[in-house]
C-alpha positions in Angstrom: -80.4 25.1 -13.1 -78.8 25.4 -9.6 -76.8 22.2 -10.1 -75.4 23.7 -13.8 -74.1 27.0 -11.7 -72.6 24.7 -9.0 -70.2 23.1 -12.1 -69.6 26.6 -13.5 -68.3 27.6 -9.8 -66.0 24.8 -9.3 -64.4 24.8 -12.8 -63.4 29.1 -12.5 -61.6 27.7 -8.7 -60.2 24.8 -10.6 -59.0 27.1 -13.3 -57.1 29.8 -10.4 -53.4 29.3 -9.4 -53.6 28.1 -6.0 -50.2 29.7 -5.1 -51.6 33.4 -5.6 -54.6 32.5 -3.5 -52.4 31.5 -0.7 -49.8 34.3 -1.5 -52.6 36.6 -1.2 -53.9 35.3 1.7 -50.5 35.9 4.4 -50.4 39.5 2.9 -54.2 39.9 4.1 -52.5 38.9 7.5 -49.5 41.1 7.7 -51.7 43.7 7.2 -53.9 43.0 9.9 -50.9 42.9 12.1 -48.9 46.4 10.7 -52.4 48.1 11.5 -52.7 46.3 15.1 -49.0 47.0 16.2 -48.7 50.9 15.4 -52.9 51.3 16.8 -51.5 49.9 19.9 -48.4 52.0 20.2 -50.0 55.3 19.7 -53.2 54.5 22.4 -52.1 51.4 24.6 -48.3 52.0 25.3 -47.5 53.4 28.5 -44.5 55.5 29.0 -40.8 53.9 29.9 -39.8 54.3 33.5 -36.0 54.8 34.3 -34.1 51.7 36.5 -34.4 53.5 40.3 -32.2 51.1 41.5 -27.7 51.2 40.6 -25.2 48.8 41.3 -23.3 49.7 44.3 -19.6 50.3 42.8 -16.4 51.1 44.7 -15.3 54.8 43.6 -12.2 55.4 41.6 -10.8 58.8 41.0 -12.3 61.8 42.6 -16.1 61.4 41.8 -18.0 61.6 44.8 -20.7 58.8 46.1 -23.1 59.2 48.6 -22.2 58.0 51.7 -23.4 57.3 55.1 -21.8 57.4 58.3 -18.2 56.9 58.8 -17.7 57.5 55.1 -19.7 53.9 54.3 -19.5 54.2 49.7 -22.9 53.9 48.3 -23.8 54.6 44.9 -21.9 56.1 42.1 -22.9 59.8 41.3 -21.8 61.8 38.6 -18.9 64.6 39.5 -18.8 66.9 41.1 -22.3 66.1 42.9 -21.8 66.3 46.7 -22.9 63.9 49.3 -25.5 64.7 51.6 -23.9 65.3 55.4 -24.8 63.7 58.5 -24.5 66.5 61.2 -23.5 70.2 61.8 -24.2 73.6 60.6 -26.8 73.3 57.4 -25.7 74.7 54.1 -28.1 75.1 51.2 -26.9 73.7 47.9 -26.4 76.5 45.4 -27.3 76.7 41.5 -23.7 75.6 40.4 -24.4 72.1 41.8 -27.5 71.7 39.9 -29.3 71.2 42.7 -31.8 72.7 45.8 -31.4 70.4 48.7 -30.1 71.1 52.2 -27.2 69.9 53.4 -25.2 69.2 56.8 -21.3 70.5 57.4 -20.3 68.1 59.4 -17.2 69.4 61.8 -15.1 65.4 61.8 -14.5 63.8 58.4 -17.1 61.3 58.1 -17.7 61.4 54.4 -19.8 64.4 54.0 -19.1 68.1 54.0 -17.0 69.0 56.2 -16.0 71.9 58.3 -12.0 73.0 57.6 -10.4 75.7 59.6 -8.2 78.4 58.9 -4.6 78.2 60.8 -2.7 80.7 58.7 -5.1 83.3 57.5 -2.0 85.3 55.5 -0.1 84.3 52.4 2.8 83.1 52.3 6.1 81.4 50.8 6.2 77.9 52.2 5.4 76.2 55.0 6.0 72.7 56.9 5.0 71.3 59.8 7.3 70.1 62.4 5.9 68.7 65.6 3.2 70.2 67.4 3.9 73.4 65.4 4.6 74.9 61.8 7.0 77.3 60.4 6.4 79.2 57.4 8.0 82.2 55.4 5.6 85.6 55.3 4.7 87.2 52.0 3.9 90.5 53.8 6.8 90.9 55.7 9.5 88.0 53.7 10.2 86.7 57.8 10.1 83.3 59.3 7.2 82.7 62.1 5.9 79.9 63.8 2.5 79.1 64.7 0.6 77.1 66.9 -1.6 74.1 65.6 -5.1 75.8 66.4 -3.9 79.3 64.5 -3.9 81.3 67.8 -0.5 81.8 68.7 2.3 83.1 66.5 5.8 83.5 66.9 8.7 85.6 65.0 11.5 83.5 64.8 13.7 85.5 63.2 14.3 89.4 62.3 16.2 88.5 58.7 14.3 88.9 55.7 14.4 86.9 52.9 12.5 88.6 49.9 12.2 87.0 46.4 12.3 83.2 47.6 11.0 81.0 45.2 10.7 78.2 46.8 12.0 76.3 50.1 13.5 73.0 51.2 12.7 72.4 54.9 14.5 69.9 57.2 12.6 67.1 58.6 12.8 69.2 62.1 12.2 72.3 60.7 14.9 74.5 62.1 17.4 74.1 58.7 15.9 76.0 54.9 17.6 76.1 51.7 16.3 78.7 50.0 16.1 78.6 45.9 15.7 81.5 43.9 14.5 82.4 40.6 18.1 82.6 38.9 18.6 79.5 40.4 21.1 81.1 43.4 20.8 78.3 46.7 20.9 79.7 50.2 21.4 78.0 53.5 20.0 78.8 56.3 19.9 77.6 59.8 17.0 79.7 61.7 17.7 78.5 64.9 21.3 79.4 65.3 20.5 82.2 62.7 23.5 81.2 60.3 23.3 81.8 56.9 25.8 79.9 53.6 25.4 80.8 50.2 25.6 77.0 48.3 27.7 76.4 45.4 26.6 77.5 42.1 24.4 74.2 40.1 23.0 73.0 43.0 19.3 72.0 42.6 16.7 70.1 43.8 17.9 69.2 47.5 16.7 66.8 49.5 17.0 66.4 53.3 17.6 63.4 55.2 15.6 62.1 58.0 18.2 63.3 60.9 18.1 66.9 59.5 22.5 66.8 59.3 23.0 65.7 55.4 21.6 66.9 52.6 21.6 65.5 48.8 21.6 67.1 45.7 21.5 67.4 41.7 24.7 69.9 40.9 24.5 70.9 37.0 27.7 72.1 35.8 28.3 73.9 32.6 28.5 70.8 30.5 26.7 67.6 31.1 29.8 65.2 32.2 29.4 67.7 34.9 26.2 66.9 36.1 26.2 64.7 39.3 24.2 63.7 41.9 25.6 64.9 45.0 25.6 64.2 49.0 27.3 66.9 51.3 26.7 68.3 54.8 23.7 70.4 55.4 25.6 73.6 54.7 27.2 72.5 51.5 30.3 71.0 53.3 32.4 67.8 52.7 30.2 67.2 49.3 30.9 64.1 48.1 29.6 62.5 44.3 27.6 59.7 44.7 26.6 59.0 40.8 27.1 60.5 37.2 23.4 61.9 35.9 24.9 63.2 32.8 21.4 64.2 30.3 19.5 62.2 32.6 18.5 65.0 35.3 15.0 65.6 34.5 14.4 61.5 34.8 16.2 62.0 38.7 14.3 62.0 41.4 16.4 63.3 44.9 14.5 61.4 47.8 16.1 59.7 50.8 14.4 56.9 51.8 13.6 57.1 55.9 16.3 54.6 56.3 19.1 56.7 55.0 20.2 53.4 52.2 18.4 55.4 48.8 19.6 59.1 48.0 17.5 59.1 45.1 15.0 57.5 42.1 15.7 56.9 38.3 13.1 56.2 35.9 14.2 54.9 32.4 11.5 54.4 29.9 11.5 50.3 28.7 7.9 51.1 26.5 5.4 53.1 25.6 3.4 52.8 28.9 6.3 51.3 31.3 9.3 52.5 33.3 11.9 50.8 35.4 13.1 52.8 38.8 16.4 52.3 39.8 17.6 52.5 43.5 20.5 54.6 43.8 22.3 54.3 47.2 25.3 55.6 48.8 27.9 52.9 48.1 27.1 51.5 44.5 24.7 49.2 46.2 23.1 46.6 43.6 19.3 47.0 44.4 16.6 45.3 42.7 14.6 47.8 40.2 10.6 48.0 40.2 8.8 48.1 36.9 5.7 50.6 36.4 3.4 50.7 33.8 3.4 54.0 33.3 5.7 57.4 32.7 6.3 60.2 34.7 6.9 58.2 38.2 7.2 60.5 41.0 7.4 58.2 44.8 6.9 59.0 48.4 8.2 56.5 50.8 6.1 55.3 53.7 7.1 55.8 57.2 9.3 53.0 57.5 10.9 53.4 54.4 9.0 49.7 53.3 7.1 51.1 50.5 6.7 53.6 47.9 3.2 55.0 47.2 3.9 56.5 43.3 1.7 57.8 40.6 2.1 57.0 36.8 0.7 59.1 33.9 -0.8 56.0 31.3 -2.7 56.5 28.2 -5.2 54.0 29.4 -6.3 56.5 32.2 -6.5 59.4 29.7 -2.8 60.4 30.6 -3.8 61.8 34.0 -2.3 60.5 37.1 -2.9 57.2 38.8 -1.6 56.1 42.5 0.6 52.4 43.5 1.9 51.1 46.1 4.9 48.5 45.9 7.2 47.5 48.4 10.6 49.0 48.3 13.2 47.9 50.7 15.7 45.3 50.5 15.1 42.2 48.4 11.7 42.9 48.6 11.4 45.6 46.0 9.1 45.3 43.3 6.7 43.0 44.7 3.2 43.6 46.0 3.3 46.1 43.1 -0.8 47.4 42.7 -3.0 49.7 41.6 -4.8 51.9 44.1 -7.5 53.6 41.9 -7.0 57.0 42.3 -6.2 59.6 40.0 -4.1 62.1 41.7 -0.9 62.8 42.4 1.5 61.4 45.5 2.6 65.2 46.4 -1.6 65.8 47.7 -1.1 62.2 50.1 0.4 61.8 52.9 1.3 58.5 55.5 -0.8 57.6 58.2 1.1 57.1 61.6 0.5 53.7 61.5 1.8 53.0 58.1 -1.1 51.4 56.5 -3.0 54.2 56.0 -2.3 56.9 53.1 -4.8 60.3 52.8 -5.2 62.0 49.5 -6.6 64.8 47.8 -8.1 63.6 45.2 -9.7 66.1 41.9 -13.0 66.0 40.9 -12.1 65.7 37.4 -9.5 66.0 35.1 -9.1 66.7 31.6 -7.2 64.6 29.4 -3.6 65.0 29.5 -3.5 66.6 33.3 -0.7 63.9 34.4 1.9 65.4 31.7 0.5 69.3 32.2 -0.5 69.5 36.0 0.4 73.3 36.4 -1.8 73.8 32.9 -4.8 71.5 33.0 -5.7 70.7 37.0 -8.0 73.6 37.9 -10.7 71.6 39.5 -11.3 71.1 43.5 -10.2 68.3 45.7 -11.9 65.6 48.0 -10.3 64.0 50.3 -9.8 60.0 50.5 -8.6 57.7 53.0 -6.7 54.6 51.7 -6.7 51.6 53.8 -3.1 49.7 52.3 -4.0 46.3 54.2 -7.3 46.2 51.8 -6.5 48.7 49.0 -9.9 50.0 49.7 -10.3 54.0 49.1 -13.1 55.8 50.8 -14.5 59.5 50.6 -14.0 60.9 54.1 -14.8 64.7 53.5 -15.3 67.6 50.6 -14.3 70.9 52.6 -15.7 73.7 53.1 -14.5 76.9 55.3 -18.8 77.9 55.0 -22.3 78.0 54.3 -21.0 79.0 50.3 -19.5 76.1 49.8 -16.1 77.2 49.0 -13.7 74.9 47.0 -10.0 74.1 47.9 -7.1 72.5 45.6 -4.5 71.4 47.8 -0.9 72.2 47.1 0.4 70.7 50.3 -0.6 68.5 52.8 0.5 67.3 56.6 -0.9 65.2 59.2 -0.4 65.8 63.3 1.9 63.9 64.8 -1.3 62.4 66.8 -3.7 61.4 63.4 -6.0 63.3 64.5 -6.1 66.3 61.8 -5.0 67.3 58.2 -3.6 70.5 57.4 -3.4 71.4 53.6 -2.2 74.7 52.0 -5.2 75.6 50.0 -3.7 76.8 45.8 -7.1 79.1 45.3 -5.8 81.0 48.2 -3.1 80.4 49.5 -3.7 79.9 53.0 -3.4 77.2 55.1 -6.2 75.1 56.5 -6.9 72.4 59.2 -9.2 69.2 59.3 -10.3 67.1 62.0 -10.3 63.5 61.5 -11.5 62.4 64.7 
């Protein structure tokens, strides 16, 4: 009987499709594993950690790093997050930071916080520095004073007022203004010998060169074959027309180059993203050109007139600013033509005394479009960087602050002491001026 069931057995398996049983078999499996997987992810998982560790990067634009001492970069932080100090007065981080740590004011630039100082606790016009000392034009009072470095001394240097200015061109040794006004009316005026020349009608933009005695100029005349660029004495006299600038004023820029062979800068657009500055010199001079890639060029020549530290606007930096450096004297313009990293613009920096160092204040942030609407879009604080031209290397040296509430500055101006040793800045929140030791 048992043998008859065995046959009955074997013939039903015989009489199956093999294919299903083996179909049916992996599903049996998958199963298994479905059920495994999602048991283990709700009770065995543990929960993801976060990478501690960053890459160390070299810090472009105005975000701030941590550093340590002598301004060493360290990691990349998000904006506006400041760096933790390394000696001084202690300041508490407020809620506007995001964050509830103690930090150090530090009184040198080092990379931290640092202490600044007010020099000229008044507002006022303009003011340059010439020397050991600096000149500037009251708002209270619309006179010219002069002040010592350290803020503690101050000087009437004249009894004429000058009320309305709108803005001043000072002479390299500070003892010669031109005077602009808003309906465009030019004034001359010699503070030392206390002589005063009102300037021809048209002239705009003057420049001064290095020995304080000439003076170069845009003059706009009623049409646009009368538009020249112009060289004359410091009082207007003897004005002589160096070059036609017909439409072309707003692509002009009036800059003397320290030695005395360039009167002035003109950009012509060759692309969408690239210029070509011409050298314009005294005596039709051929000059080689230097192509940027970028618009809006606006240079400032080194101490020896050798380079050109400029910033570009580009649309691959979000149209804001962005500083080079080229070399720009003799047959040796154009080359050594590189990026520096920073976005900001070349009237926050300033030359070291040994040519090979630039300083710049440098925004936090900027908004899209800030390089073609600076006056409309740059509202945010400055750091300060320190640009090492031998390396190309920028470095953080100090975010001021005048105290323990962490007040913000946007420079409008900068100077550096005749020795190195400290940055002075007129601050655009308040228009003061302010000092900064270095060393």
């Amino acid at each position: 009987m048992e043998f008859i069931y065995i046959l009955c057995l074997a013939a039903y398996l015989f009489m199956l499709n093999y294919k299903r049983i083996i179909l049916g078999f992996l599903i049996l499996i998958i199963g298994i594993c479905l059920l495994f997987g999602v048991f283990w992810l709700i009770f065995f998982r543990s929960a993801a950690t976060p990478d501690e560790e960053a890459d160390e990067a070299v810090v472009i634009g105005g975000e701030l790093p941590e550093v340590g001492p002598a301004g060493e970069l360290g990691k990349m932080t998000s904006g506006g997050i400041l760096p933790q100090g390394t000696s001084g007065d202690e300041a508490t981080m407020d809620d506007k930071y995001g964050l509830e740590e103690t930090y150090t004011i530090g009184n040198i630039a080092n990379g931290s916080l640092t202490q600044v100082v007010s020099v000229i606790d008044e507002e006022f016009i303009d003011v340059n520095l010439a020397g050991n000392s600096l000149n500037y034009l009251s708002s209270d009072d619309n006179k010219f004073y002069w002040v010592a470095l350290d803020g503690k001394k101050r000087t009437l240097l004249s009894d004429k007022e000058f009320p309305y200015v709108e803005e001043i061109f000072w002479s390299p040794d500070g003892k010669k203004v031109i005077l602009e006004y808003p309906d465009g009316a030019n004034i001359y005026y010699d503070i030392a010998r206390d002589k005063q020349i009102t300037l021809p009608v048209g002239v705009t933009e003057p420049a001064w060169r290095g020995d304080s005695d000439k003076i170069a100029y845009e003059y706009i005349g009623a049409n646009e074959d009368d538009n020249w660029l112009v060289v004359s004495d410091s009082d207007g006299s003897r004005a002589l027309p160096i070059e036609p600038i017909g439409d072309k004023r707003n692509s002009v820029q009036v800059s003397w180059s320290p030695t005395s062979e360039v009167v002035a800068l003109y950009r012509k657009s060759i692309g969408l993203n690239r210029e070509e500055i011409f050298f314009i010199g005294l005596n039709d001079e051929n000059f080689k050109s230097l192509e940027v890639e970028g618009s809006n060029f606006k240079g400032l020549w080194s101490k020896h007139g050798d380079m050109i530290l400029y910033h570009v606007v580009n649309s691959n930096n979000n149209y804001n600013p962005i500083l080079w450096i080229a070399d720009a004297q003799g047959d040796n313009i154009g080359r050594n033509n590189s990026s520096l990293g920073l976005s900001t613009w070349v009237d926050k920096c300033v030359f070291g005394m040994n040519n090979t160092t630039v300083y710049c204040a440098v925004p936090i942030s900027l908004p899209e479009g800030a390089g073609l609407y600076p006056d409309l879009l740059n509202t945010e604080p400055d750091v300060f960087y320190k640009i090492d031209l031998t390396t190309g290397i920028s470095k953080l040296i100090a975010y001021p602050v005048y105290s323990e509430e962490l007040d913000e500055f946007q420079v409008k101006k900068i100077f550096l002491s005749d020795d190195g040793t400290e940055l002075f800045f007129w601050d655009n929140f308040t228009s003061k001026l302010y000092s900064m030791k270095l060393r």
